[in-house]
C-alpha positions as CSV (number, residue, x, y, z in Angstrom):
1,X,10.5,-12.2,-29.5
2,X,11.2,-8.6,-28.5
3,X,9.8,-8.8,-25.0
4,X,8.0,-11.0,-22.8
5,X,4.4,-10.8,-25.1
6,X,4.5,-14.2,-26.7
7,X,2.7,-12.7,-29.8
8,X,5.1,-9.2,-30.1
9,X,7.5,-9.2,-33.5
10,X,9.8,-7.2,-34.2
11,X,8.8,-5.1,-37.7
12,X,11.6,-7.3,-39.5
13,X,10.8,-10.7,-38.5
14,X,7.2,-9.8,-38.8
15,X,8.1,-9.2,-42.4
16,X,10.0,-12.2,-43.0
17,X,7.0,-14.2,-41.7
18,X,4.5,-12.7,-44.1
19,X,7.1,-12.3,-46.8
20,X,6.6,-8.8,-47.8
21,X,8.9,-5.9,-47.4
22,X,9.0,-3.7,-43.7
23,X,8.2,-0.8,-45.2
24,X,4.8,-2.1,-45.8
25,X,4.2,-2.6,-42.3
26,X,5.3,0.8,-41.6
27,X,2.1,1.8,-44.0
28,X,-0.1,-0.2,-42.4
29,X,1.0,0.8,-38.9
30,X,0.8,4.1,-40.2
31,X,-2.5,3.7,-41.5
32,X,-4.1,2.0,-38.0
33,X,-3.8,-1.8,-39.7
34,X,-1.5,-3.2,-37.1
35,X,-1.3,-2.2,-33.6
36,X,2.8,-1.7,-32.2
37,X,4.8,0.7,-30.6
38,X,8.4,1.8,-30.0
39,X,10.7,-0.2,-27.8
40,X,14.2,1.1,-27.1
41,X,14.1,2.4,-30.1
42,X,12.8,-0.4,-32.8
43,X,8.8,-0.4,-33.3
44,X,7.3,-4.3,-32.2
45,X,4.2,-5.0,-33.7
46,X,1.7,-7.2,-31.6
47,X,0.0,-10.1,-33.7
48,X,-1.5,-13.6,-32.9
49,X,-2.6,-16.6,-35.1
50,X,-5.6,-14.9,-35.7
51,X,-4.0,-11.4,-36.5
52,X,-1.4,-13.5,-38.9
53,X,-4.3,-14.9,-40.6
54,X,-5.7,-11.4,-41.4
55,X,-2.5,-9.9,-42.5
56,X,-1.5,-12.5,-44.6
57,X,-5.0,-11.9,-45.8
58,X,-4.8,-8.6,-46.4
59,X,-1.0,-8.7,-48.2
60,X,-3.1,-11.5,-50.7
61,X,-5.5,-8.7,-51.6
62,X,-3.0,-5.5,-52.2
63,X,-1.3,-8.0,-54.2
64,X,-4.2,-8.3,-56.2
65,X,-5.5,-5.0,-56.3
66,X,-1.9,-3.4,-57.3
67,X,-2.5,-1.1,-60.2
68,X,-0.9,-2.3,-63.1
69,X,2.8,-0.4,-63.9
70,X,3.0,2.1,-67.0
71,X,5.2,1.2,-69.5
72,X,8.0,3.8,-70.9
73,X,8.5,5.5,-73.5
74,X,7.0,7.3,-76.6
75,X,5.6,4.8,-78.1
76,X,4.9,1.9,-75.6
């Protein structure tokens, strides 16, 4: 834990946790979807049991919702 908050996570264990990549936390923290801020120089993001819950929630449904990828080439 990055400080004395028993629910603070550093963006990369936060990650590893939900197994998704960091830079999607950046979007969300970006976007207002989880609350953090800098500390000597590395962004901690603040989540409980509950807040887990509602990411891992919200991972499962922009998994779902990805738009399919286009396929290359002339004639695909």
């Amino acid at each position: 834990m990055p400080s004395d908050a028993p629910d603070s996570w550093w963006l990369a264990d936060l990650a590893r946790e939900l197994e998704m990549p960091v830079v999607t936390l950046y979007g969300w923290i970006r976007r207002g979807w989880l609350k953090s801020q800098s500390v000597k120089g590395q962004r901690v993001a603040y989540a409980d049991r509950k807040e887990l819950a509602r990411l891992r929630k919200l991972r499962q449904q922009q998994l779902r919702f990805r738009p399919a990828t286009r396929t290359q080439g002339k004639n695909a």
